[in-house]
C-alpha positions as CSV (number, residue, x, y, z in Angstrom):
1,X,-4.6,-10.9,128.1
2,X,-5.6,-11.0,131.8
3,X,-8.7,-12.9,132.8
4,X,-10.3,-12.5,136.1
5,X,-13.3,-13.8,137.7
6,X,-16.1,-12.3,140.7
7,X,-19.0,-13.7,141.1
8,X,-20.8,-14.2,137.8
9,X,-18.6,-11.9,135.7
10,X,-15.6,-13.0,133.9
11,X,-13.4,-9.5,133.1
12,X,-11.1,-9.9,130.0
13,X,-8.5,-7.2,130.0
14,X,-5.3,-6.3,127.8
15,X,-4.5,-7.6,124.1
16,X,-6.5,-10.1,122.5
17,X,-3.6,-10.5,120.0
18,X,-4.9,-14.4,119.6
19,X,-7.6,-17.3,120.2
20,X,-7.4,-16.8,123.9
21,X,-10.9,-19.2,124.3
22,X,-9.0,-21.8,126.2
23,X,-8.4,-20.0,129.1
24,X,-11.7,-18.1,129.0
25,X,-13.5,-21.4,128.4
26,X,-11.9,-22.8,131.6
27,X,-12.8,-19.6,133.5
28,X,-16.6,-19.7,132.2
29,X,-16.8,-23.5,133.2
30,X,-15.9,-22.8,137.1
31,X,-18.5,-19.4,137.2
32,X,-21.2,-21.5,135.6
33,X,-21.0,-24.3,138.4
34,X,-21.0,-21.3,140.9
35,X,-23.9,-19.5,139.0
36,X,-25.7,-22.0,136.2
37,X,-28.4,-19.1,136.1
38,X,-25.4,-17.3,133.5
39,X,-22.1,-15.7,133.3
40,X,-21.5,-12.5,131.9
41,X,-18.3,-11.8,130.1
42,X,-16.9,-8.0,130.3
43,X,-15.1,-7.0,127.5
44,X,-14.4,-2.9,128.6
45,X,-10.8,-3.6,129.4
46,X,-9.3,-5.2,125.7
47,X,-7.2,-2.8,124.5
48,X,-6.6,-4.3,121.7
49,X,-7.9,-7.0,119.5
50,X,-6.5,-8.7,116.2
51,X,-8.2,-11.1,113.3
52,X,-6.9,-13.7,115.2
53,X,-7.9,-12.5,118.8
54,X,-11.7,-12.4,117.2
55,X,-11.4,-16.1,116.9
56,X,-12.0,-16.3,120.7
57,X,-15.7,-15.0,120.2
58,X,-16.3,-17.5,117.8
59,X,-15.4,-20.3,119.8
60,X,-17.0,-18.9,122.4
61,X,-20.5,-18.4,120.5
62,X,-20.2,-22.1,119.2
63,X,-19.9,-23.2,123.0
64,X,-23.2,-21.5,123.9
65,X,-24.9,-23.3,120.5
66,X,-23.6,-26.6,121.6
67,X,-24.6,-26.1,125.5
68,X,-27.3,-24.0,125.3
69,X,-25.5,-21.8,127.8
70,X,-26.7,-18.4,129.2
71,X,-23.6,-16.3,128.3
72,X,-24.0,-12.9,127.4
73,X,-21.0,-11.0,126.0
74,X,-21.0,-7.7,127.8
75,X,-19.6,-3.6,127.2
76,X,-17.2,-4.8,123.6
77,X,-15.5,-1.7,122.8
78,X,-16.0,0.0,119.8
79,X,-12.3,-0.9,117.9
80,X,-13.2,-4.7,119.1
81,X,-17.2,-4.3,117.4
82,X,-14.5,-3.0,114.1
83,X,-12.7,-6.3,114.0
84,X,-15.9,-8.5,114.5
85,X,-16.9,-7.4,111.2
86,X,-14.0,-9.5,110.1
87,X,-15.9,-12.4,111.3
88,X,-19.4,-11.8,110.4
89,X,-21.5,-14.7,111.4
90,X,-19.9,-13.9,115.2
91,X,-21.4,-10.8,115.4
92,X,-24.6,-11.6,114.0
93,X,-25.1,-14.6,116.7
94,X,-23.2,-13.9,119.5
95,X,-25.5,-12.6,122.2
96,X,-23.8,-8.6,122.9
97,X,-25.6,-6.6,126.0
98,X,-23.9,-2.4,125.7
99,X,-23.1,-3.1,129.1
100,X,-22.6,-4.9,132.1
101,X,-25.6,-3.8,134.2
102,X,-27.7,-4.8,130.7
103,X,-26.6,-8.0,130.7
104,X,-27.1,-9.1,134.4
105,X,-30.8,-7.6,134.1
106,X,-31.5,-9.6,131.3
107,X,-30.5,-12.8,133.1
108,X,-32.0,-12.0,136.4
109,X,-35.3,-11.6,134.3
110,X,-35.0,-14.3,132.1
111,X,-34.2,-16.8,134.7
112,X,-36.7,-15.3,137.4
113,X,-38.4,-18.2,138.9
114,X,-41.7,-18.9,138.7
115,X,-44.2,-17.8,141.2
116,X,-47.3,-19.9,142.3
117,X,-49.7,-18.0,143.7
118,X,-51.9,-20.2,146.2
119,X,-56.0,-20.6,146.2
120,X,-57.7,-19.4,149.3
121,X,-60.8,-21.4,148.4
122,X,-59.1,-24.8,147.1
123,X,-56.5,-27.2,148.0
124,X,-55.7,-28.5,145.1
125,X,-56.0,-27.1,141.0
126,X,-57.6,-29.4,138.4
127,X,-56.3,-28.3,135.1
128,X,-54.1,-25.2,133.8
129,X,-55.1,-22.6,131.5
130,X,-52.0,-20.8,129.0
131,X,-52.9,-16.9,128.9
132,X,-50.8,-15.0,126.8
133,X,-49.5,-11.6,127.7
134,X,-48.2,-8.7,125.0
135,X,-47.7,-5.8,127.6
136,X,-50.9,-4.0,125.1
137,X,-54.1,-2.7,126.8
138,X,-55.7,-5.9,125.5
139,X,-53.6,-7.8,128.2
140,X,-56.4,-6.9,131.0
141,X,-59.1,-8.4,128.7
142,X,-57.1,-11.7,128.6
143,X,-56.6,-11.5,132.2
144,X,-60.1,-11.1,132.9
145,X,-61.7,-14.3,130.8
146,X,-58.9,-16.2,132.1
147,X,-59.8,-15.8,135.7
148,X,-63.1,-16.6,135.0
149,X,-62.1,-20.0,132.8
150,X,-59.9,-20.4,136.6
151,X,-62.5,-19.8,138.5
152,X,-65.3,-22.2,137.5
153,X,-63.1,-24.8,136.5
154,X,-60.6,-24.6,139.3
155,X,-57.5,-24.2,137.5
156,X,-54.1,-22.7,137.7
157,X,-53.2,-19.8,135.2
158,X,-49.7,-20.2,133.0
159,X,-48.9,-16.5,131.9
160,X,-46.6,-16.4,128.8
161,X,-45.5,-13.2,127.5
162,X,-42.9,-13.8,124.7
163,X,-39.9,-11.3,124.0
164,X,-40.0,-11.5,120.2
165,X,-35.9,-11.1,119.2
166,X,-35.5,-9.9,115.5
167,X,-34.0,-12.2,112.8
168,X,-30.7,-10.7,112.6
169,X,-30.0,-10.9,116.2
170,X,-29.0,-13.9,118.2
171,X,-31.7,-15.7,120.0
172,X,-30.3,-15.2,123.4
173,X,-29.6,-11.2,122.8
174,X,-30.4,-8.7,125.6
175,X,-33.1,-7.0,125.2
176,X,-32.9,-4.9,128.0
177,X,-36.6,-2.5,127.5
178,X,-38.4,-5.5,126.0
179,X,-37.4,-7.7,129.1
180,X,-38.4,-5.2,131.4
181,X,-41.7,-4.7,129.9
182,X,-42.5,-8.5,130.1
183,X,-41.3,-8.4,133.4
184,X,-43.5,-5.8,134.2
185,X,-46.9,-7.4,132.6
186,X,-46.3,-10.5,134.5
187,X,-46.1,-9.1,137.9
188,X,-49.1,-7.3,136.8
189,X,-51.0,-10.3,135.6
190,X,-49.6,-12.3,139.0
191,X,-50.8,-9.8,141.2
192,X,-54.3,-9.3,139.4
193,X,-54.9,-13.4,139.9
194,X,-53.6,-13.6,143.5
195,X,-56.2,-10.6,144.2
196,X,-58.9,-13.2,142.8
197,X,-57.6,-16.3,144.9
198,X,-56.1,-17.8,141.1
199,X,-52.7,-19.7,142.0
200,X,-50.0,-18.5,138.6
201,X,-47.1,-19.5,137.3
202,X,-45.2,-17.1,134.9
203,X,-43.4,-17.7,131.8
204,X,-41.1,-15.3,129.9
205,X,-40.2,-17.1,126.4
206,X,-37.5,-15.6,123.6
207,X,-38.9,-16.7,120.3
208,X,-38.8,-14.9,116.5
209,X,-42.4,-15.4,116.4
210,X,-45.6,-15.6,118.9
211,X,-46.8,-18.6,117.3
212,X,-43.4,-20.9,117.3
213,X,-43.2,-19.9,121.4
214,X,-46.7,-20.8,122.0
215,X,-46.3,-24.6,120.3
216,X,-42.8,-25.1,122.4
217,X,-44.9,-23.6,125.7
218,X,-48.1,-25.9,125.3
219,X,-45.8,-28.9,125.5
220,X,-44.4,-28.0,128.9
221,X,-47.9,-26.8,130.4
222,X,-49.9,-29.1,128.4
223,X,-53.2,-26.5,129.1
224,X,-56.5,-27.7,128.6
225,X,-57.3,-23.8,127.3
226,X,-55.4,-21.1,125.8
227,X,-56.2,-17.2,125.8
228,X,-54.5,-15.0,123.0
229,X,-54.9,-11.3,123.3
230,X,-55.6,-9.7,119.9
231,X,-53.8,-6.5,118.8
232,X,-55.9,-3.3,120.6
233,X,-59.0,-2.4,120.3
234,X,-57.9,0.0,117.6
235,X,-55.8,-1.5,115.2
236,X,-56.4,-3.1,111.8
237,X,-58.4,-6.0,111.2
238,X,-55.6,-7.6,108.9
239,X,-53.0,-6.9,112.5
240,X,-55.5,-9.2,114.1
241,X,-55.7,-11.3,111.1
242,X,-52.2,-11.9,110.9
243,X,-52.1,-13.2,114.8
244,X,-54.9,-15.4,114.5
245,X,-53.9,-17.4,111.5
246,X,-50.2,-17.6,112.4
247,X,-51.4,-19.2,115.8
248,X,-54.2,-21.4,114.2
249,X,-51.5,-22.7,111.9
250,X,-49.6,-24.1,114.9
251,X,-51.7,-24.7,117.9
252,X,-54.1,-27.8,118.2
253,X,-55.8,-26.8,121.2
254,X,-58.9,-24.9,122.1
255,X,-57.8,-21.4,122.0
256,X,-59.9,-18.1,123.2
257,X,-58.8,-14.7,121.0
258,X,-59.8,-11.7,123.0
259,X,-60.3,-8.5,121.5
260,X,-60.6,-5.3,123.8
261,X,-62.7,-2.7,123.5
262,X,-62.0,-0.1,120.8
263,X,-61.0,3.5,122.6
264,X,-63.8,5.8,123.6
265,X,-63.8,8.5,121.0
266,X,-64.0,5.2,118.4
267,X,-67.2,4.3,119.8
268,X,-70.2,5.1,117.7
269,X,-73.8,6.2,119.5
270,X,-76.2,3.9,118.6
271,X,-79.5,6.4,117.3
């Protein structure tokens, strides 16, 4: 097994014929000082990989639970994926991008700083207000009440768009569309604020479950409001339901649902 290092990739090439996670582990300890934003580990060139070779991937998945580090497993060929089934609870937490361009967009969004937008009229912000963003058409209705909550009571907006990651993926797994759609709906949100003189800070969270993100987020913002975007216009009440109780359940702060307007051909002339 050859292991070789550039920049924030660590390439893994030959037979994995047994736990080689000593070595990789030394490897992944240098890149991370050079680039603590992640290190992505390309798997393309293993030729071969036995039972005992797989053991490498579970040490290394119980080095990112114990550090919480951004490592993203990257381009595992298909005969390695066969012997990973050996080792079941690997595969089913070990975060796995198809390949290597995946992974290094998924870090570069996920670690994205944040970016403060200043207020023309006003030196200073009194107070932050959490808006939620879903990337639905509802998104522009939250945007909209929270600059006017910004507005009157001078205050910086927090946008928080949360990449929901299924249960039977890892936490930390690339999502390469979903990132790029929250990526997306912040920059729009940003851009709509800075065009009304609101300073912003974005947030993209990874969480099973809208509610669960939103309790870790108020924490850190510690908002004296909180907008939630409702399903669109024309879904069912009980989808609306659903997000509004889950929230509730969790959230102890003043919080605004906002519901858009239903599409055109729903609306009904009033006689």
């Amino acid at each position: 097994m050859i292991v070789e290092s550039y920049e924030d990739v660590i390439i893994l090439s030959g037979a994995l014929r047994s736990n080689f996670w000593e070595t990789i582990h030394t490897a992944i300890s240098l890149t991370l000082k050079r680039h603590p934003t992640g290190v992505i580990v390309d798997c393309s060139g293993i030729t071969h990989c036995t039972e005992s070779g797989a053991e490498t991937f579970r040490d290394a998945m119980e080095y990112i639970q114990r550090h919480d580090a951004r490592i993203i497993v990257a381009a595992v060929p298909d005969h390695v994926f066969d012997v990973l089934k050996s080792v079941p609870e690997v595969r089913s937490q070990l975060p796995v991008a198809k390949t290597v361009e995946d992974a290094r967009r998924s870090l570069d969004l996920l670690v994205r700083a944040p970016v403060k937008k200043k207020r023309e009229a006003a030196v200073q912000t009194h107070g932050k207000v959490l808006t939620v963003l879903t990337g639905g058409k509802t998104d522009s209705d939250a945007l909209h009440m929270a600059w006017h909550l910004a507005d009157t009571q001078l205050a910086e907006v927090h946008l928080v768009y949360v990449v929901l990651v299924p249960r039977h993926l890892p936490l930390q797994s690339p999502l390469p569309e979903c990132e790029q759609a929250a990526a997306d709906s912040l920059e729009t949100g940003r851009t709509f604020l800075s065009d009304h003189g609101i300073p912003s800070v974005s947030h993209l969270e990874r969480s099973r479950d809208l509610a669960s993100a939103l309790d870790g987020a108020l924490a850190e913002i510690d908002p004296f409001q909180v907008v939630v975007p409702l399903p669109n216009g024309d879904s069912t009440p009980d989808a609306c339901g659903k997000v509004v109780n889950s929230v509730l359940a969790k959230v102890k702060r003043p919080i605004i649902f906002v519901r858009g307007f239903p599409p055109v051909e729903h609306w009904v002339r009033p006689r």
